[in-house]
N, C-alpha and C positions, 0 to 999 in steps of 0.2 A: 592765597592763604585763608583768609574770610570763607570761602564757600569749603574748602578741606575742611574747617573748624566745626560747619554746620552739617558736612556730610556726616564728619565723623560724631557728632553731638547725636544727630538722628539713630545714626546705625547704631552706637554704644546703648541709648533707649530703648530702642526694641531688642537688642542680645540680652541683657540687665534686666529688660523688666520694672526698671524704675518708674515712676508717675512720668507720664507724660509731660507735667506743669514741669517736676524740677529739670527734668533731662532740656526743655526748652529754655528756661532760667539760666542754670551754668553754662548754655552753649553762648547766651546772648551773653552773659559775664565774662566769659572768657574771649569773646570776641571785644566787648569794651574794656578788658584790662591788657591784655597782648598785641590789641590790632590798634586800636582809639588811643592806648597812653593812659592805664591806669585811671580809665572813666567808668571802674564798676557802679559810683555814685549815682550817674545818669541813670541805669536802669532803674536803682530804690525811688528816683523821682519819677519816673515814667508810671510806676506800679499806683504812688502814694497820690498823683493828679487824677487818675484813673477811679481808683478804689473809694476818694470820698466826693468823686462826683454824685451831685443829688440824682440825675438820673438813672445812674444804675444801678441803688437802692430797691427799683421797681424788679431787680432780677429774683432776689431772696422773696422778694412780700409773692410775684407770680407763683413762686414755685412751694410755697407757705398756704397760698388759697388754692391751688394744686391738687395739695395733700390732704388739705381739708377736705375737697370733696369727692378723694378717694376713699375717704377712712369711714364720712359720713352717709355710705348707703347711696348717693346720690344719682349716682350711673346706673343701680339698677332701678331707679325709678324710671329714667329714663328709656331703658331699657325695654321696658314694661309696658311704656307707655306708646311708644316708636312701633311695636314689632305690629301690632296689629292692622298698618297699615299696607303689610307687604305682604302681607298674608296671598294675596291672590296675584300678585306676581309674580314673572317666571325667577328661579330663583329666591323666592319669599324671604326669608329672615338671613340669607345670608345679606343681602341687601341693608337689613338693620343695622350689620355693621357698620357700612361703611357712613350709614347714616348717624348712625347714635356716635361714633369715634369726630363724625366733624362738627356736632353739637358739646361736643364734651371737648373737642379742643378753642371753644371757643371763650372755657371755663379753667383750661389747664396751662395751655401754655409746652407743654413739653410730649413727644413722642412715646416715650416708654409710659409715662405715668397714663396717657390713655390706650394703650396697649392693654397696659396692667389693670386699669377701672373697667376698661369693655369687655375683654379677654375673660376678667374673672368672674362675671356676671353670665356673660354669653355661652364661652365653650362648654360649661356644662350643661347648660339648658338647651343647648342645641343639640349636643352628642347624643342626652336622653333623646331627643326628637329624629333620631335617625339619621341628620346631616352628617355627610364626609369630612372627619375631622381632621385632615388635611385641607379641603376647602373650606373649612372654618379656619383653622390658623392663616391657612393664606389671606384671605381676606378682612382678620385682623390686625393681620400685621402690616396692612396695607394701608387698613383706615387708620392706624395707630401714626403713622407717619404726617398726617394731616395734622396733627398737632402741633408740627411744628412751623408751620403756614400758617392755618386760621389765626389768627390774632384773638388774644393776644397772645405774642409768640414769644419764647424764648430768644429763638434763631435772630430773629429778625429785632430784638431789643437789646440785643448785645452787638450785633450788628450795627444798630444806630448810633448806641451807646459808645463804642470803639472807632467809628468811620466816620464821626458826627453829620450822621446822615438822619434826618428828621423822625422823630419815631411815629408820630400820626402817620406820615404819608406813608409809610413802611406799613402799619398795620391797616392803611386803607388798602394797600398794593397788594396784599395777602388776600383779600377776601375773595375778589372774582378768580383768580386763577384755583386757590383752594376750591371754591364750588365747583370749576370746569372740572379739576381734576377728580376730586368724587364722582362727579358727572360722568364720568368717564369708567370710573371703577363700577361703578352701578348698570353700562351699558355693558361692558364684557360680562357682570355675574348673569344678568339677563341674556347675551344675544348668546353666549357662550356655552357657560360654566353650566347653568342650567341645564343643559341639555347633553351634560355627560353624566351615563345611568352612573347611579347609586350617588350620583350628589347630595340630591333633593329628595327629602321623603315627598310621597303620593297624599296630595291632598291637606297638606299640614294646615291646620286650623283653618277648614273651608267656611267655616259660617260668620266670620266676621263680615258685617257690612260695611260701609265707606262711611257710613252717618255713625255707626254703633264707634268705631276706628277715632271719628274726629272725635267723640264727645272724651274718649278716654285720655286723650290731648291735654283736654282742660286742665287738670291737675297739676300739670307741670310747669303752670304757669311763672311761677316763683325764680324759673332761669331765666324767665325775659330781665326779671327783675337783677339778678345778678350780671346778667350780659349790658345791660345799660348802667350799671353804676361800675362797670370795667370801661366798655368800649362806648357807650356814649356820651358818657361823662370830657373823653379824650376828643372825639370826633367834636361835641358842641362847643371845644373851648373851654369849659369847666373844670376843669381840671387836668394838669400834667401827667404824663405816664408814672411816673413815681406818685401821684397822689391819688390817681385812678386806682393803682395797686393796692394803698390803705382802704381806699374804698372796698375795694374788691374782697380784702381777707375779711374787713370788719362785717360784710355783706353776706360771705359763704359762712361764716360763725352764726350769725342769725339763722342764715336759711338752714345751716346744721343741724341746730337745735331747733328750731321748730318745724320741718320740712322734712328732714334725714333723719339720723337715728345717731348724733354728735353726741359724746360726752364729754365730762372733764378728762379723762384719761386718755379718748382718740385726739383730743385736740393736744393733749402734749405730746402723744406720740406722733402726729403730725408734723409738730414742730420739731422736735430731733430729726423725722425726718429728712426734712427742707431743710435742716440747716447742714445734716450731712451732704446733700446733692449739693447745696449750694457752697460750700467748702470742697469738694472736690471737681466743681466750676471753676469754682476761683483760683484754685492752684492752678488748672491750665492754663485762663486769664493771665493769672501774674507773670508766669512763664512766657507768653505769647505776648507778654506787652514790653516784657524785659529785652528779648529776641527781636520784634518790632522794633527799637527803639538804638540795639546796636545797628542794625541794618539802615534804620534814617539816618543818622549820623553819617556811614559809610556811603548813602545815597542808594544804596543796591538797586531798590525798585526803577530810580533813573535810569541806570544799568540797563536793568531788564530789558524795561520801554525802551531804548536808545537801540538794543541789539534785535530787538521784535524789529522797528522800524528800518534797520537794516537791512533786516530780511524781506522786504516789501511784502510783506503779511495782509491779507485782508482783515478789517474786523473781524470776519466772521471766521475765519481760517482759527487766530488768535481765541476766540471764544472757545471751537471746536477741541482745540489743544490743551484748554485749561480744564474743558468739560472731562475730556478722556485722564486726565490729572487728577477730579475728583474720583473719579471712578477707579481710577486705582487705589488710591490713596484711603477709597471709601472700603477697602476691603478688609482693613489692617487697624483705624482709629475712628472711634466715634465723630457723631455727627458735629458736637458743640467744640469739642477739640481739636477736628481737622479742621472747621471754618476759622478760629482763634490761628492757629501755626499758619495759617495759608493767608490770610487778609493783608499781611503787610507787602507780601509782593504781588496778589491777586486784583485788590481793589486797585492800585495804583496805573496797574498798567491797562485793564479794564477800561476801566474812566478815562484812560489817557489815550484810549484807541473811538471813543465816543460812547460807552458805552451808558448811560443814563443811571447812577450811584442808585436810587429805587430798585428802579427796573431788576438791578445786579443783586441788591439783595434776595428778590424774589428765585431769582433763577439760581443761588448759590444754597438757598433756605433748601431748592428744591433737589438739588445735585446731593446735599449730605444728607437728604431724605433717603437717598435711591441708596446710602451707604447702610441707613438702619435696616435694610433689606437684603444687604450683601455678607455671606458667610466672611470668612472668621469671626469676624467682629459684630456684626447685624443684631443689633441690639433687640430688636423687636423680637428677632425669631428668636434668641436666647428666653426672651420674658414670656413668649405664648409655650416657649417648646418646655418649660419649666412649667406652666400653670395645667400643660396636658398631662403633668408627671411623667413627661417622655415617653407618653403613648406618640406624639407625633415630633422625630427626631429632627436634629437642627437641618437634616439636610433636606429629609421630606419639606419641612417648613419653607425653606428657600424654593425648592421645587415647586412650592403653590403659591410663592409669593412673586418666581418671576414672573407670569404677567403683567403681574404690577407694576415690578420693577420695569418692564419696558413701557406701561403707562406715563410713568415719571416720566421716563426718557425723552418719553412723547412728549407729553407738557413743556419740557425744556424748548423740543426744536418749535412748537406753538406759539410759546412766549417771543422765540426770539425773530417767528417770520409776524407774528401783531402784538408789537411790543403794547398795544394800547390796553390792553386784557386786563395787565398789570397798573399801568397809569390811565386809564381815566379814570378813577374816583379818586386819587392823588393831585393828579390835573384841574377836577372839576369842583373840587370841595380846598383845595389851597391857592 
Protein backbone atom coordinates (compact mmCIF):
# COMPACT_ATOMS: atom_id res chain seq x y z
CA UNK A 1 0.00 0.00 0.00
CA UNK A 2 2.87 2.58 1.04
CA UNK A 3 4.73 2.41 -2.40
CA UNK A 4 0.74 2.54 -4.39
CA UNK A 5 0.49 5.82 -2.19
CA UNK A 6 3.83 7.22 -3.41
CA UNK A 7 3.18 6.00 -6.91
CA UNK A 8 0.13 7.53 -7.03
CA UNK A 9 1.36 10.81 -5.01
CA UNK A 10 4.17 11.27 -7.96
CA UNK A 11 1.81 10.53 -11.06
CA UNK A 12 -1.17 12.85 -9.56
CA UNK A 13 1.96 15.79 -9.47
CA UNK A 14 2.95 15.63 -12.74
CA UNK A 15 -0.81 15.20 -14.40
CA UNK A 16 -1.83 18.49 -11.92
CA UNK A 17 0.97 20.34 -12.25
CA UNK A 18 1.15 21.19 -8.60
CA UNK A 19 4.53 22.30 -6.94
CA UNK A 20 6.59 19.57 -6.72
CA UNK A 21 7.30 20.45 -2.53
CA UNK A 22 3.32 20.03 -1.79
CA UNK A 23 2.66 16.94 -4.23
CA UNK A 24 5.79 15.31 -2.06
CA UNK A 25 4.28 16.88 1.49
CA UNK A 26 0.65 15.16 1.09
CA UNK A 27 2.06 12.08 -0.37
CA UNK A 28 4.37 11.72 2.82
CA UNK A 29 1.07 12.98 5.04
CA UNK A 30 -0.92 10.69 3.69
CA UNK A 31 1.34 7.79 4.17
CA UNK A 32 1.84 9.05 8.03
CA UNK A 33 -1.90 9.46 8.55
CA UNK A 34 -3.33 6.09 6.74
CA UNK A 35 -0.32 3.82 6.80
CA UNK A 36 1.80 4.99 10.42
CA UNK A 37 -1.87 5.67 12.57
CA UNK A 38 -2.58 9.25 12.43
CA UNK A 39 1.31 10.33 12.68
CA UNK A 40 0.75 13.49 10.35
CA UNK A 41 2.53 15.36 13.42
CA UNK A 42 5.81 13.55 12.85
CA UNK A 43 6.29 14.99 9.44
CA UNK A 44 5.49 19.03 11.05
CA UNK A 45 8.52 17.90 13.27
CA UNK A 46 10.87 16.45 10.74
CA UNK A 47 10.23 19.98 8.66
CA UNK A 48 10.51 22.32 12.05
CA UNK A 49 14.24 20.08 13.19
CA UNK A 50 15.31 20.61 9.75
CA UNK A 51 14.30 24.32 8.97
CA UNK A 52 15.84 25.98 12.19
CA UNK A 53 18.98 24.23 11.98
CA UNK A 54 21.96 26.81 12.09
CA UNK A 55 23.35 25.28 9.25
CA UNK A 56 21.06 25.60 6.57
CA UNK A 57 20.66 29.17 7.08
CA UNK A 58 23.94 29.17 4.87
CA UNK A 59 21.24 28.14 1.94
CA UNK A 60 19.28 31.69 1.62
CA UNK A 61 22.55 33.98 2.75
CA UNK A 62 24.53 31.68 -0.66
CA UNK A 63 21.93 32.28 -2.83
CA UNK A 64 21.51 36.23 -1.40
CA UNK A 65 25.46 36.86 -2.41
CA UNK A 66 24.44 34.95 -5.70
CA UNK A 67 22.31 37.61 -6.81
CA UNK A 68 24.27 40.20 -5.51
CA UNK A 69 26.87 39.54 -7.93
CA UNK A 70 24.59 39.02 -10.64
CA UNK A 71 22.84 42.31 -10.40
CA UNK A 72 26.23 44.04 -9.56
CA UNK A 73 27.95 43.99 -13.14
CA UNK A 74 30.45 41.62 -11.63
CA UNK A 75 30.65 38.67 -14.31
CA UNK A 76 31.19 41.08 -16.84
CA UNK A 77 34.22 42.26 -15.42
CA UNK A 78 35.11 39.05 -15.21
CA UNK A 79 34.38 38.57 -18.27
CA UNK A 80 36.54 41.12 -19.80
CA UNK A 81 39.08 40.36 -18.06
CA UNK A 82 39.25 36.32 -18.75
CA UNK A 83 38.80 36.50 -22.50
CA UNK A 84 42.05 37.84 -23.46
CA UNK A 85 43.78 35.01 -22.50
CA UNK A 86 42.21 32.79 -25.09
CA UNK A 87 42.47 34.93 -27.60
CA UNK A 88 45.14 32.69 -29.35
CA UNK A 89 43.74 29.33 -28.67
CA UNK A 90 41.95 26.98 -30.83
CA UNK A 91 38.62 27.70 -29.96
CA UNK A 92 39.35 31.26 -28.27
CA UNK A 93 36.59 32.80 -26.36
CA UNK A 94 34.31 30.03 -26.43
CA UNK A 95 36.85 28.64 -24.00
CA UNK A 96 35.96 31.91 -21.71
CA UNK A 97 33.07 30.26 -20.99
CA UNK A 98 33.73 27.68 -19.52
CA UNK A 99 36.35 29.30 -17.68
CA UNK A 100 34.63 32.64 -16.42
CA UNK A 101 31.12 30.03 -15.47
CA UNK A 102 33.78 28.10 -12.97
CA UNK A 103 35.22 31.28 -11.52
CA UNK A 104 31.81 32.71 -11.10
CA UNK A 105 30.54 29.42 -9.49
CA UNK A 106 32.78 29.75 -7.09
CA UNK A 107 30.98 33.02 -6.03
CA UNK A 108 27.41 31.73 -6.74
CA UNK A 109 26.57 28.67 -5.67
CA UNK A 110 23.87 27.72 -8.00
CA UNK A 111 23.68 26.63 -11.91
CA UNK A 112 21.17 28.82 -13.52
CA UNK A 113 22.14 32.02 -11.70
CA UNK A 114 25.68 31.54 -13.60
CA UNK A 115 24.14 30.48 -16.69
CA UNK A 116 22.20 33.65 -16.51
CA UNK A 117 25.53 36.03 -15.12
CA UNK A 118 27.78 34.49 -18.19
CA UNK A 119 25.17 33.91 -20.74
CA UNK A 120 24.13 37.61 -20.39
CA UNK A 121 27.42 39.09 -20.74
CA UNK A 122 28.87 36.71 -23.32
CA UNK A 123 26.12 35.52 -25.95
CA UNK A 124 25.99 38.83 -27.18
CA UNK A 125 29.46 39.74 -27.44
CA UNK A 126 30.19 36.75 -28.95
CA UNK A 127 27.29 36.62 -31.63
CA UNK A 128 28.60 40.27 -32.70
CA UNK A 129 32.06 38.39 -33.03
CA UNK A 130 30.91 35.88 -35.44
CA UNK A 131 30.85 32.74 -33.15
CA UNK A 132 28.14 29.98 -33.70
CA UNK A 133 25.41 30.75 -31.59
CA UNK A 134 24.71 27.35 -31.00
CA UNK A 135 28.15 26.64 -29.84
CA UNK A 136 27.92 29.45 -27.68
CA UNK A 137 24.86 28.35 -25.82
CA UNK A 138 26.13 25.01 -25.88
CA UNK A 139 29.08 25.71 -24.07
CA UNK A 140 27.29 27.87 -21.69
CA UNK A 141 25.03 25.84 -20.71
CA UNK A 142 27.79 23.50 -19.93
CA UNK A 143 29.87 25.89 -17.80
CA UNK A 144 26.66 26.96 -16.20
CA UNK A 145 26.33 23.48 -14.67
CA UNK A 146 29.67 23.91 -12.85
CA UNK A 147 27.97 25.96 -10.44
CA UNK A 148 26.67 23.54 -8.87
CA UNK A 149 30.01 21.62 -7.93
CA UNK A 150 32.53 24.29 -7.45
CA UNK A 151 31.84 25.33 -3.92
CA UNK A 152 30.32 26.92 -2.65
CA UNK A 153 27.52 24.84 -3.80
CA UNK A 154 24.05 24.76 -3.24
CA UNK A 155 23.95 20.95 -4.23
CA UNK A 156 26.36 19.83 -2.09
CA UNK A 157 25.07 22.32 1.13
CA UNK A 158 21.81 21.00 1.31
CA UNK A 159 23.18 17.68 0.65
CA UNK A 160 25.13 18.06 3.92
CA UNK A 161 22.71 19.79 5.47
CA UNK A 162 19.94 16.96 5.01
CA UNK A 163 22.46 13.73 5.13
CA UNK A 164 24.44 15.27 7.94
CA UNK A 165 27.30 14.81 5.86
CA UNK A 166 30.22 17.34 6.66
CA UNK A 167 29.87 20.37 4.64
CA UNK A 168 33.74 21.43 4.47
CA UNK A 169 34.68 17.95 3.34
CA UNK A 170 31.83 18.29 0.65
CA UNK A 171 33.09 21.61 -0.56
CA UNK A 172 36.68 20.44 -0.48
CA UNK A 173 35.29 17.12 -2.55
CA UNK A 174 33.94 19.56 -5.17
CA UNK A 175 36.93 21.45 -6.09
CA UNK A 176 39.24 18.94 -8.04
CA UNK A 177 36.59 16.96 -9.90
CA UNK A 178 34.90 20.49 -10.79
CA UNK A 179 38.46 21.59 -12.30
CA UNK A 180 38.91 17.95 -14.19
CA UNK A 181 35.55 18.51 -15.34
CA UNK A 182 36.12 21.98 -16.99
CA UNK A 183 39.30 20.40 -18.00
CA UNK A 184 37.65 18.44 -19.84
CA UNK A 185 34.96 20.84 -21.46
CA UNK A 186 37.97 23.08 -22.49
CA UNK A 187 39.78 20.04 -24.26
CA UNK A 188 36.72 19.01 -26.71
CA UNK A 189 36.16 23.09 -27.48
CA UNK A 190 39.80 22.88 -28.38
CA UNK A 191 40.51 19.25 -29.82
CA UNK A 192 36.89 19.45 -31.40
CA UNK A 193 34.54 22.06 -31.79
CA UNK A 194 37.15 24.39 -33.11
CA UNK A 195 37.69 22.87 -35.98
CA UNK A 196 34.07 22.70 -37.28
CA UNK A 197 33.89 25.74 -39.97
CA UNK A 198 31.85 28.42 -39.05
CA UNK A 199 32.30 28.04 -35.22
CA UNK A 200 35.26 30.17 -34.74
CA UNK A 201 35.69 33.55 -36.38
CA UNK A 202 39.29 33.78 -38.28
CA UNK A 203 41.73 35.53 -36.22
CA UNK A 204 39.33 37.02 -33.37
CA UNK A 205 41.49 39.46 -31.45
CA UNK A 206 44.95 38.33 -32.73
CA UNK A 207 47.16 40.93 -31.06
CA UNK A 208 46.72 40.09 -27.55
CA UNK A 209 49.93 39.12 -26.00
CA UNK A 210 50.32 36.61 -23.01
CA UNK A 211 52.10 39.70 -20.85
CA UNK A 212 49.49 42.30 -22.24
CA UNK A 213 46.52 39.11 -21.22
CA UNK A 214 48.06 38.74 -17.52
CA UNK A 215 48.30 42.48 -16.68
CA UNK A 216 44.50 42.90 -17.53
CA UNK A 217 44.17 40.05 -14.76
CA UNK A 218 45.16 42.46 -12.27
CA UNK A 219 41.98 44.11 -11.63
CA UNK A 220 40.08 41.45 -10.62
CA UNK A 221 41.69 41.02 -7.84
CA UNK A 222 38.92 41.81 -5.46
CA UNK A 223 37.27 38.04 -6.15
CA UNK A 224 40.36 36.50 -4.42
CA UNK A 225 39.07 38.61 -1.71
CA UNK A 226 35.53 37.39 -1.93
CA UNK A 227 36.48 33.58 -2.58
CA UNK A 228 38.56 33.68 0.83
CA UNK A 229 36.17 35.26 3.12
CA UNK A 230 33.54 32.34 1.58
CA UNK A 231 35.84 29.27 1.18
CA UNK A 232 38.75 30.11 3.28
CA UNK A 233 37.36 31.24 6.00
CA UNK A 234 35.50 27.48 5.95
CA UNK A 235 38.62 25.50 4.90
CA UNK A 236 41.04 27.53 8.01
CA UNK A 237 38.51 26.76 10.72
CA UNK A 238 37.31 30.34 10.99
CA UNK A 239 34.29 30.05 10.43
CA UNK A 240 31.21 27.65 9.84
CA UNK A 241 29.51 27.34 6.52
CA UNK A 242 26.56 29.35 7.82
CA UNK A 243 28.92 32.08 9.12
CA UNK A 244 31.22 32.06 5.92
CA UNK A 245 27.88 32.88 4.19
CA UNK A 246 27.39 36.18 6.38
CA UNK A 247 30.70 36.76 5.41
CA UNK A 248 30.29 36.24 2.03
CA UNK A 249 26.92 38.59 1.44
CA UNK A 250 28.55 41.22 3.74
CA UNK A 251 31.64 40.83 1.34
CA UNK A 252 29.85 40.97 -2.28
CA UNK A 253 27.84 44.23 -0.74
CA UNK A 254 31.29 46.00 -0.46
CA UNK A 255 32.87 44.67 -3.52
CA UNK A 256 29.33 45.76 -5.18
CA UNK A 257 29.54 49.05 -4.37
CA UNK A 258 32.92 49.71 -4.72
CA UNK A 259 34.08 47.23 -7.40
CA UNK A 260 30.57 46.59 -9.56
CA UNK A 261 28.16 49.09 -10.33
CA UNK A 262 25.55 48.04 -6.89
CA UNK A 263 22.94 50.12 -5.81
CA UNK A 264 20.41 50.60 -3.28
CA UNK A 265 17.76 49.39 -5.53
CA UNK A 266 19.81 46.26 -7.15
CA UNK A 267 20.61 45.17 -3.85
CA UNK A 268 16.77 45.02 -2.95
CA UNK A 269 15.94 43.66 -5.93
CA UNK A 270 18.47 41.04 -5.22
CA UNK A 271 17.16 40.26 -2.18
CA UNK A 272 13.37 39.66 -3.49
CA UNK A 273 15.20 37.79 -5.64
CA UNK A 274 16.79 35.10 -3.31
CA UNK A 275 14.19 35.06 -1.18
CA UNK A 276 11.85 33.96 -4.11
CA UNK A 277 14.41 30.88 -5.30
CA UNK A 278 14.96 30.24 -1.82
CA UNK A 279 11.11 29.92 -0.93
CA UNK A 280 10.53 27.73 -3.71
CA UNK A 281 13.74 25.57 -2.36
CA UNK A 282 12.12 25.30 0.46
CA UNK A 283 8.91 24.15 -0.37
CA UNK A 284 10.49 21.09 -2.26
CA UNK A 285 12.79 20.73 1.14
CA UNK A 286 9.68 20.55 3.23
CA UNK A 287 8.06 18.22 1.01
CA UNK A 288 11.06 15.99 0.74
CA UNK A 289 11.74 16.03 4.28
CA UNK A 290 8.00 15.27 5.25
CA UNK A 291 8.05 12.14 2.47
CA UNK A 292 11.74 11.35 3.95
CA UNK A 293 10.40 10.95 7.36
CA UNK A 294 7.06 8.69 6.55
CA UNK A 295 9.46 6.46 4.79
CA UNK A 296 12.04 6.16 7.97
CA UNK A 297 9.44 5.40 10.22
CA UNK A 298 8.08 2.50 7.62
CA UNK A 299 11.92 1.64 7.36
CA UNK A 300 11.57 1.57 3.34
CA UNK A 301 15.19 2.40 2.60
CA UNK A 302 16.04 -0.87 4.86
CA UNK A 303 13.68 -2.48 2.39
CA UNK A 304 15.32 -1.31 -0.40
CA UNK A 305 19.08 -2.30 0.79
CA UNK A 306 17.63 -5.76 2.05
CA UNK A 307 16.06 -6.48 -1.47
CA UNK A 308 19.37 -5.00 -3.61
CA UNK A 309 21.24 -7.44 -1.29
CA UNK A 310 19.06 -10.12 -2.29
CA UNK A 311 19.70 -9.75 -5.64
CA UNK A 312 23.54 -10.18 -5.21
CA UNK A 313 24.13 -6.96 -6.78
CA UNK A 314 27.61 -5.61 -7.11
CA UNK A 315 28.35 -2.12 -5.84
CA UNK A 316 28.97 -1.03 -8.87
CA UNK A 317 25.90 -2.70 -10.79
CA UNK A 318 23.74 -0.84 -7.68
CA UNK A 319 25.51 2.57 -8.63
CA UNK A 320 24.95 1.95 -12.43
CA UNK A 321 21.10 1.52 -11.75
CA UNK A 322 20.71 4.64 -9.60
CA UNK A 323 22.81 6.59 -12.20
CA UNK A 324 20.37 5.51 -15.12
CA UNK A 325 17.48 6.70 -12.44
CA UNK A 326 18.93 9.93 -12.43
CA UNK A 327 18.95 10.26 -15.78
CA UNK A 328 15.62 9.54 -16.38
CA UNK A 329 14.40 11.24 -13.70
CA UNK A 330 16.76 14.18 -14.81
CA UNK A 331 14.54 14.63 -17.79
CA UNK A 332 11.12 15.60 -16.13
CA UNK A 333 12.38 17.68 -12.43
CA UNK A 334 15.00 19.90 -11.70
CA UNK A 335 18.25 19.38 -10.43
CA UNK A 336 17.73 20.64 -6.35
CA UNK A 337 14.41 18.90 -6.43
CA UNK A 338 15.19 15.50 -7.86
CA UNK A 339 18.20 15.34 -5.43
CA UNK A 340 15.72 16.42 -2.31
CA UNK A 341 12.73 13.40 -3.45
CA UNK A 342 15.58 10.91 -4.18
CA UNK A 343 18.02 11.11 -1.04
CA UNK A 344 15.93 9.22 1.41
CA UNK A 345 16.14 6.12 -0.52
CA UNK A 346 19.47 6.96 -2.55
CA UNK A 347 21.79 7.92 0.26
CA UNK A 348 20.76 4.97 2.44
CA UNK A 349 21.25 2.23 0.22
CA UNK A 350 24.49 3.90 -1.37
CA UNK A 351 26.33 4.03 1.91
CA UNK A 352 24.91 0.76 2.76
CA UNK A 353 26.59 -0.99 -0.43
CA UNK A 354 30.06 1.01 0.75
CA UNK A 355 29.88 3.65 -1.03
CA UNK A 356 31.92 6.67 0.85
CA UNK A 357 28.75 9.62 1.98
CA UNK A 358 31.45 12.51 0.23
CA UNK A 359 32.36 10.70 -2.48
CA UNK A 360 28.23 10.31 -3.12
CA UNK A 361 27.68 13.62 -2.97
CA UNK A 362 29.89 14.58 -5.58
CA UNK A 363 28.80 12.03 -8.11
CA UNK A 364 24.90 12.89 -7.21
CA UNK A 365 25.86 16.91 -7.46
CA UNK A 366 27.17 15.68 -10.73
CA UNK A 367 24.15 13.23 -12.17
CA UNK A 368 21.40 16.32 -11.43
CA UNK A 369 23.96 18.45 -13.24
CA UNK A 370 23.78 16.33 -16.54
CA UNK A 371 19.70 16.83 -15.80
CA UNK A 372 20.10 20.87 -16.25
CA UNK A 373 21.31 19.80 -19.66
CA UNK A 374 18.45 17.42 -20.42
CA UNK A 375 15.16 18.68 -22.34
CA UNK A 376 12.04 19.14 -21.02
CA UNK A 377 13.12 20.37 -18.04
CA UNK A 378 17.00 21.46 -18.64
CA UNK A 379 16.93 24.41 -16.97
CA UNK A 380 20.05 25.88 -18.35
CA UNK A 381 19.08 25.53 -22.02
CA UNK A 382 15.62 27.16 -20.94
CA UNK A 383 17.82 30.33 -19.34
CA UNK A 384 20.46 30.68 -22.44
CA UNK A 385 17.57 29.79 -25.14
CA UNK A 386 15.59 32.71 -23.52
CA UNK A 387 18.53 35.25 -23.21
CA UNK A 388 19.09 34.37 -27.30
CA UNK A 389 15.52 35.55 -27.71
CA UNK A 390 14.98 32.10 -29.34
CA UNK A 391 17.31 32.75 -32.04
CA UNK A 392 18.84 29.34 -30.58
CA UNK A 393 15.74 26.87 -29.74
CA UNK A 394 15.48 24.58 -26.71
CA UNK A 395 16.15 21.91 -28.93
CA UNK A 396 19.24 23.38 -31.07
CA UNK A 397 20.38 24.24 -27.40
CA UNK A 398 20.35 20.48 -26.21
CA UNK A 399 21.83 19.57 -29.49
CA UNK A 400 25.18 21.62 -28.62
CA UNK A 401 24.95 20.89 -25.20
CA UNK A 402 25.13 17.12 -25.62
CA UNK A 403 28.77 16.79 -25.79
CA UNK A 404 28.72 18.03 -22.63
CA UNK A 405 26.25 16.16 -21.51
CA UNK A 406 28.30 12.95 -22.14
CA UNK A 407 31.29 14.88 -20.47
CA UNK A 408 29.46 14.71 -17.21
CA UNK A 409 28.62 11.25 -17.83
CA UNK A 410 32.31 10.85 -18.27
CA UNK A 411 33.19 12.46 -15.06
CA UNK A 412 30.75 10.25 -13.25
CA UNK A 413 32.42 6.73 -14.52
CA UNK A 414 36.02 8.73 -13.63
CA UNK A 415 35.01 9.42 -10.18
CA UNK A 416 33.86 6.13 -9.53
CA UNK A 417 37.07 4.10 -11.13
CA UNK A 418 39.56 7.05 -8.77
CA UNK A 419 37.24 7.72 -6.27
CA UNK A 420 40.53 9.81 -4.78
CA UNK A 421 39.85 12.86 -7.27
CA UNK A 422 37.02 13.49 -5.19
CA UNK A 423 38.58 12.66 -1.40
CA UNK A 424 41.96 13.65 -1.29
CA UNK A 425 41.67 17.08 -0.07
CA UNK A 426 38.75 15.93 2.13
CA UNK A 427 41.15 13.06 3.36
CA UNK A 428 44.15 15.29 3.57
CA UNK A 429 42.97 18.51 5.20
CA UNK A 430 40.27 16.60 7.78
Amino acid sequence: MVWLIILAGFIVTALTGIPIGLGLAMTGLAILHFVVGGAADLGVTAVWNVFTDFTLSAVPLFIFMGEIMLVSGVSGRLYTAISPLFSRVPGQLLHTNIAVSTLFGAVSGASTSTAAAVGSVAYPELEKRGYDPRAVVGTLAAGGTLGLLIPPSLSLLIYGATQQVSIGQLFLAGILPGIMLAAMMMAYIGLVLSRRKGTVPDNDDPNWSLGKALRILLPIWPIGFLVFAVLGTIYLGLATPTEAAGLGVGASIVLGFLWGDLTLRKLWAAFIDSVQVFVSIGVVMMGALILAQAMSILGLPLQVLSWIESMNLSPLAVLVAVSIFYLILGCFFDGISLMLMTLPIVFPVLTGVGYDPVWLGVVITILIEIGMLTPPVGMNLYVLSGITGNRVTLLQAAGASLPFWLILLSGVAILTLLPGIALLLPNSLY
